[in-house]
N, C-alpha and C positions, 0 to 999 in steps of 0.2 A: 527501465530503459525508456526513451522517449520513444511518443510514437512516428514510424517510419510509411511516409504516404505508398500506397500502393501503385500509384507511380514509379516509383523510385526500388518500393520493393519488388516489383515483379519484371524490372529492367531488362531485358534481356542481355545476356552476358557470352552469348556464340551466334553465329550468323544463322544456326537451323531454328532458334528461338525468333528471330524476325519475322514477322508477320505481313502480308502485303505486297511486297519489294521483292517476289522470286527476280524476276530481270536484274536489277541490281545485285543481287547476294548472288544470283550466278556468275555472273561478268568478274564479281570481287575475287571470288571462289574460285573463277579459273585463272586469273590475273595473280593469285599468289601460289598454285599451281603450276605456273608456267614458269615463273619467278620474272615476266616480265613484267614489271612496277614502273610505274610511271613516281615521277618525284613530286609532284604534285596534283591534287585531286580537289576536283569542286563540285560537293554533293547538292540540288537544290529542288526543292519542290516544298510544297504545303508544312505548314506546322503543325508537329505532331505525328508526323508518319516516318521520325526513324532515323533522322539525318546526321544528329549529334550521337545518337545509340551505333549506329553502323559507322560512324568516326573513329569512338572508342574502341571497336571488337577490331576493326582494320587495322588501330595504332597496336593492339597488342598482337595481331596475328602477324605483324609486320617483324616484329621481335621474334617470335619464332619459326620467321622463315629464315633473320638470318642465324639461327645455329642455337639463338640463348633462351636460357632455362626461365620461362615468367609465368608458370602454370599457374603459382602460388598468389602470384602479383593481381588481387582485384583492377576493375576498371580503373575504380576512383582513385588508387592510390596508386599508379603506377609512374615513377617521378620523371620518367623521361616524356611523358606525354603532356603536356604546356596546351593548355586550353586558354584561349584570349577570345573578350567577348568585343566583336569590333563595333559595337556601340560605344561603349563608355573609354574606349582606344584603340579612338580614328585616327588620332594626328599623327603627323608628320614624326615627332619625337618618339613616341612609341613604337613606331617603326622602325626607328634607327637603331632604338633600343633593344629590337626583338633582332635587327641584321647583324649586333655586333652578339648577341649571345647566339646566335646559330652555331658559331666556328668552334666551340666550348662539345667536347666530346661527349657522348652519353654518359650517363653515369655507373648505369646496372644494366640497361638492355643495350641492342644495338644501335639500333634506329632513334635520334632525337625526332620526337613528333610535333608537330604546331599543328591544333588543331582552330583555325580562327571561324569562331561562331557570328552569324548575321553579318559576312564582310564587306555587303554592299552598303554599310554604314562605312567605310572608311572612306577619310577625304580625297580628293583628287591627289592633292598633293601625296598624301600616305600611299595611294595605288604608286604613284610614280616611284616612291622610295625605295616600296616591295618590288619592284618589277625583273631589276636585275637579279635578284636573292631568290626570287619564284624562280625563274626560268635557267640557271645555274646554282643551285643552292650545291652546301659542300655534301659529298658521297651518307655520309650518315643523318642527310637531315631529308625529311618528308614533310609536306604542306598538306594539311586537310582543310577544303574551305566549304564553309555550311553556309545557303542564302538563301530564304523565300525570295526573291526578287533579284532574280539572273539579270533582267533586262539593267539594273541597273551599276553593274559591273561591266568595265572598259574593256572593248576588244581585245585589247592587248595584254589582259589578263585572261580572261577568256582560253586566249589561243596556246599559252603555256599548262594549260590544263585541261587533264583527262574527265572529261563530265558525266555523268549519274544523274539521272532526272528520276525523285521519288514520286510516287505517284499517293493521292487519296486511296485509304485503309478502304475495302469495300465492306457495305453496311452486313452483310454475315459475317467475315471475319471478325470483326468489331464483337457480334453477337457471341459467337461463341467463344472468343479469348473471355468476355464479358464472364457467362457463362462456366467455366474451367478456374476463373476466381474466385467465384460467387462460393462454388465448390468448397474450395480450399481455403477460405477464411468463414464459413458457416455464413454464409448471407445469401437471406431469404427473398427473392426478387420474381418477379411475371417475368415469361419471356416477354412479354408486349410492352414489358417496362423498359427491359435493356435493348428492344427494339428500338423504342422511339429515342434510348440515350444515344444509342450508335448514330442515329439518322442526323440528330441536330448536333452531333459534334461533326460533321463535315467530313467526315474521314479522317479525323485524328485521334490516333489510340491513347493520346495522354489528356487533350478532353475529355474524353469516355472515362477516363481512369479517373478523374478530377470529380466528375460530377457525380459517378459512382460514388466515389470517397465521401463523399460532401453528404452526400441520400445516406448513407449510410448511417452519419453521427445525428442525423435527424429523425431519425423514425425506428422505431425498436419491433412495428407489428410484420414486417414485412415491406419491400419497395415495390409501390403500383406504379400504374398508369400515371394517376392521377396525382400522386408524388412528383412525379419527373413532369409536368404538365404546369406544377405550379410554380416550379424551379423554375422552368425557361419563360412562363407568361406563356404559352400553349393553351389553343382551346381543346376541347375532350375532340376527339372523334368524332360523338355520337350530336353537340353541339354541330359539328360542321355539313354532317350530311341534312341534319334536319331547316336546313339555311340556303342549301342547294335543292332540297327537293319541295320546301315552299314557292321560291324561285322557279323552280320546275313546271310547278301546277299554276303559275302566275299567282301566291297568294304572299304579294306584299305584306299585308299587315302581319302574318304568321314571322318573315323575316325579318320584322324589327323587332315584334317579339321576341321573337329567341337572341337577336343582337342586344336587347335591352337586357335581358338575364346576364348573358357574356360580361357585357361592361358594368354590371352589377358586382359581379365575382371581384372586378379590380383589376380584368385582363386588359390589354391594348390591344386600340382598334387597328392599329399598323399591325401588328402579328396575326389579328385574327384575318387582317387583308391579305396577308401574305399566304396562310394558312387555305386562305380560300381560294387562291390561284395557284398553290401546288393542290387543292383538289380537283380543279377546274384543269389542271393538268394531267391527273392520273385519271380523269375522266376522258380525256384527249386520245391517251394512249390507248384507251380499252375499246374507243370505240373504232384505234384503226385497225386493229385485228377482227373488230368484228365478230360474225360468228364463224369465222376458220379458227379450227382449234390449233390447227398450227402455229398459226400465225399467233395468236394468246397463249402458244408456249414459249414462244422466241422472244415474246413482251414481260414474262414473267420477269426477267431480270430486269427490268425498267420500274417494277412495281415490289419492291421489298416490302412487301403491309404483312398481317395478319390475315388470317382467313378468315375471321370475319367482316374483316375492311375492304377485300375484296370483295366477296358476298356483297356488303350495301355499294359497292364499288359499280356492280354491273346491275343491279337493281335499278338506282341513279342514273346509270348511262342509255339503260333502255329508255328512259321518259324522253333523252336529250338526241339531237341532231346532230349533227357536225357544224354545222355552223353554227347554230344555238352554241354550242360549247363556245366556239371559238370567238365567238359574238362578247359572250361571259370573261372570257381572260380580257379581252380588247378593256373593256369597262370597268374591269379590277383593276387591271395597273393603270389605266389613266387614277380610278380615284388614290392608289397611292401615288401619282405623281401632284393629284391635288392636297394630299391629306398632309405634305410639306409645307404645305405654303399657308393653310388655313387653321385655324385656333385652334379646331373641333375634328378631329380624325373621324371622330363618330361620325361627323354630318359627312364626310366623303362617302363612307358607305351604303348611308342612306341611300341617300343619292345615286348611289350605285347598283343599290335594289332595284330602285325606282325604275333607271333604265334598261336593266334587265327583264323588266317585268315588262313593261310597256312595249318596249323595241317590236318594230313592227316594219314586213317589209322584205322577206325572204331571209335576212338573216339575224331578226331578234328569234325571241321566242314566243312561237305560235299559240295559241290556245288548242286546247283537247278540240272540242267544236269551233271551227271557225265561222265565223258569223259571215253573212252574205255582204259583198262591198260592191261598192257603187262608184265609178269614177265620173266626179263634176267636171261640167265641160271647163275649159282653162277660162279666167276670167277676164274681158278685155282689159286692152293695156291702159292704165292711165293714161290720159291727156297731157302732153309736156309743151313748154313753150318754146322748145327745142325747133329753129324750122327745120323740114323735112326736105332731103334734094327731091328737086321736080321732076328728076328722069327716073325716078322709078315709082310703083303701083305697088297698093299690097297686094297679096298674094292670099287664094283661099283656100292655102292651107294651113293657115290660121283657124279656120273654123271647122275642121276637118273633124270627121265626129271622133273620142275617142280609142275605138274599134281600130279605125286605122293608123292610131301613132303604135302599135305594137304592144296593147296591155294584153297580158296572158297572166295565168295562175297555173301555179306549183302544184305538186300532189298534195300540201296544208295548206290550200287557200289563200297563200299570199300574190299579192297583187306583187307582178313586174313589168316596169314599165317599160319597153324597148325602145331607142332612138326610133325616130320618123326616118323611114326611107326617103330620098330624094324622088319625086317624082318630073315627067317631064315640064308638068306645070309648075312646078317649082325652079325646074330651071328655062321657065323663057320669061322671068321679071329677070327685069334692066339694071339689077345692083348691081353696083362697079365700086375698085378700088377707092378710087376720090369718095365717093362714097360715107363708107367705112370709117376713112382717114379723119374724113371731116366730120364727123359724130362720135370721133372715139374717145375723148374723155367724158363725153356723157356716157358713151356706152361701159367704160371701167368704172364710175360712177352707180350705173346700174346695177353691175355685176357686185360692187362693194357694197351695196344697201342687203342683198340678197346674202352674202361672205363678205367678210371684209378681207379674209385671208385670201380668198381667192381675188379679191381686187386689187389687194396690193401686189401681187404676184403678176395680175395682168398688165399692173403698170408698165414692166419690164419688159413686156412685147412689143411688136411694129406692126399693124397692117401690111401683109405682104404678097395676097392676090387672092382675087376673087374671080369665085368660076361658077355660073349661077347663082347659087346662093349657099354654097359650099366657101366658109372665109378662112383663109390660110394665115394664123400668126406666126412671125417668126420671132426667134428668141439671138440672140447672137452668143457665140460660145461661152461667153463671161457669165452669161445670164442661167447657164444648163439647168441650175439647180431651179432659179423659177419656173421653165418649161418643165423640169420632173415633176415637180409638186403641182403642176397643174393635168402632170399626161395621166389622169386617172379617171374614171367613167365617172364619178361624184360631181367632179371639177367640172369637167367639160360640158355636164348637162347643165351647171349651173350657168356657165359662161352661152350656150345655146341658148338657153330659154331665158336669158336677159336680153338678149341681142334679139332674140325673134321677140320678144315683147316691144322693143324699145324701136326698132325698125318695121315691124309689123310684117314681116316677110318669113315661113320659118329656116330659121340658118343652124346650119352646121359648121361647127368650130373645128377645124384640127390644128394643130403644132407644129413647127418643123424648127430647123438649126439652120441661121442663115450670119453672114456677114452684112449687118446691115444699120442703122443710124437711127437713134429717136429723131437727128431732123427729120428723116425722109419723112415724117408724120404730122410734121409742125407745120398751119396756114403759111402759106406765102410772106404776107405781113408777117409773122413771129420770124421769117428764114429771114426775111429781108434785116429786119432792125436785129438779127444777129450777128450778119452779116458788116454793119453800119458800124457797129458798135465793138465787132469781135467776142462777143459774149457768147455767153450759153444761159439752155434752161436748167434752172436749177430744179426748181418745183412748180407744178401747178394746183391751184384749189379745184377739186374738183367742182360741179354745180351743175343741175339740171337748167339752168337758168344762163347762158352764156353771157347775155349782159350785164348778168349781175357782178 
């Protein structure tokens, strides 16, 4: 006999065999209990968790609700049940073809079943054909419709059907179905092997089934860890904490090390990125429980590891902060957002070290001893050949020592710098609107040498009042998204402390939403020869240099 996949053989053949899906197998269960059936049904969630299996066990138990004898009758061969895969018969004609054999009576059971698999693959036109046939089919016919991707099926399909949303297999059931096979076909496996099968099949029982199969005809001593590790390109465990807690201790070169081993083996640096932001993740959760032990028993279900993986789990999390953590995720997914675009995945990572190690500033990460810091006084502004308006003076709080702009330190030594309070002396210099207006592409100029993101963003603002030396931009509604991306404390310090350099006065930026006009900000001369001409600004160059 050929051989028959474990998929396939350990199919479940009754709804208590279903795994995962109580919600669903109950709903079914009272639904042919009641006897009242809906005529058509549309199963849809994840691949692998059950959709086309609870199709088949509904099309037969549909048969013996009404009256007829199909005990004998397996899944796969039971003729009244017509399984169509709506990929490969989307059109229009196949549709036709399935409306005119509907009216053709069972043959051995009651109920003709159509079961149509993936039916968000059928064309517009094929929905439109089905639609009358779905929503009045004749008394002995029933529609089962299977789709990962609901969203992409028509309202009006939709609404002719009774829906089922399967859910992902959770990572223990996976374990122990695993587990209860392993049994019954003599195969010798680590629980930490069929652990980690469960977890990277997503919560699908016939991935797990697949990869098991697969591990199987490959290894004769037993299925490890480290088996299943080299199947998916997985780094070890013990690879990932030792990379985190280099990183930990700030000892970069130890993390290329161990990175340079990894991609030794022939693993990819995308998996090991990803691998190291779900640990940077289950480091996230352990430390929001903290040390309430309650609170780390309600998280348990968040963290399906081993117990020794939890062990170095909370080892790990003691050396890390919460921000340090959170600092670590920020830096991993940027380098795989960089590691698309760039030759060398590897060099994303480095790089990634790098700034995990260095980050400095209350939310990198700290050193064990933090070393004594010093804050340099700010350094005068350049020189510009920008004139300056004559109604205003600078202000000496410029030179204000920095004690008083609000630098403080953390419980780890990091230096934070708080905005400058306003004081009175700050607000009795003579800055005014005009002002502002009339130095403001030098001043986005400034801000863009310092950001360029935040310059261009400031482009999209107006001068829109000035109240000592507090300057109010506004953004107009169309623009929201450039005032979001700038309402952030990074942003705004940077746009302050360009404009207190470049005007010499120290100012405070805020934000607001107004209805208002880049002319309101254009010289006279630019309003007028717009005016003249009926024109607009399209663009301006920026320059420190206005006659240039």
């Amino acid at each position: 006999m050929s051989y028959l996949v474990l998929a396939r053989k350990y199919r479940p053949q009754t709804f208590d065999e279903v795994i995962g899906q109580p919600e669903v197998v109950a709903q079914l269960k009272g639904a042919l209990a009641s006897g009242r059936l809906g005529h058509a049904f549309l199963f849809c969630g994840p691949r692998g968790t059950g959709k086309t299996t609870c199709a088949r066990i509904l099309s037969r138990e549909l048969n013996k609700v009404k009256g007829d004898s199909t005990e004998q009758l397996g899944l796969d061969t039971f003729l009244d049940v017509i399984e169509i895969d709506g990929a490969s018969n989307n059109g229009v004609d196949d549709i036709r073809t399935l409306r005119d054999n509907v009216q053709l009576v069972p043959m051995s059971g009651g109920y003709k079943v159509y079961i149509i698999d993936e039916v968000h693959m059928l064309s517009e036109s094929a929905f439109n054909a089905l639609l009358k046939t779905l929503e009045e089919p004749p008394e002995h016919v029933k529609f089962i419709l299977a789709t990962t991707n609901p969203d992409k099926l028509p309202v009006t399909v939709l609404s002719r059907c009774q829906r089922f949303n399967f859910k992902r297999i959770p990572v223990a059931l996976i374990v122990g179905k695993l587990q209860g096979l392993c049994q019954k076909e003599h195969i010798q496996a680590d629980e930490n092997a069929l652990r980690v099968i469960a977890r990277a099949s997503q919560g699908s029982m016939r991935d797990a089934l697949s990869v098991l199969d697969q591990l199987c005809s490959t290894t004769t001593k037993g299925i490890t860890v480290a088996d299943v590790s080299l199947m998916f390109g997985l780094v070890e465990e013990e690879k990932l904490f030792e990379i985190a807690e280099a990183l930990a201790l700030r000892d970069c070169p130890k993390a290329l090390v161990v990175l340079e081993q990894i991609t030794d083996q022939g693993k990819d640096a995308r998996q090991l990125g990803q691998d190291l932001i779900e640990l940077y993740r289950n480091l996230m959760v352990v430390k929001t429980g903290g040390k309430d032990a309650e609170k780390l028993k309600d998280l348990e279900k968040l963290l399906d590891y081993s117990k020794a993986y939890k062990e170095a789990l909370f080892q790990t999390a003691d050396r890390l902060s919460m921000p340090e953590i959170l600092n670590g995720i920020d830096i991993l997914i940027k380098a795989q957002d960089d590691a698309r675009v760039m030759d060398s995945p590897r060099l994303a990572l480095e790089i990634a070290f790098a700034r995990i190690v260095n980050a400095v500033g209350g939310v990198g990460l700290a050193p064990a001893k933090p070393a004594a810091m010093t804050i340099a006084p700010r350094p005068a502004p350049m020189p510009s050949s920008t004139p300056r308006p004559s109604s205003y003076k600078p202000s000496s709080a410029v030179s204000r020592p920095a004690a008083a702009a609000g630098v403080t330190k953390n419980n780890k030594g990091a230096i934070l710098i708080e905005p400058i309070p306003l004081t009175p002396e700050d607000n009795a210099c003579s800055l005014k609107l005009e002002d502002v207006r009339r130095e403001w592409h030098a001043l986005t100029f400034a801000v863009s040498k310092m950001k360029i993101s935040v310059g261009t963003y400031l482009q999209e603002g107006v001068p829109f009042k000035v109240e000592g030396t507090r300057v109010t931009i506004a953004f107009t509604p169309a623009n929201h998204f450039h005032k979001e991306c700038l309402d952030r404390p990074e942003a705004l310090d940077i746009i302050s402390k360009a404009f207190s350099e470049h005007l010499k006065v120290n100012v405070q930026v805020v934000l607001t939403t107004a209805d208002v006009t880049d002319s309101e900000q254009d010289p006279a001369v630019v309003q007028d020869a717009i005016k003249l001409f009926d024109g607009k600004v399209v663009n301006e160059w920026h320059s420190d240099n206005k006659e240039a």
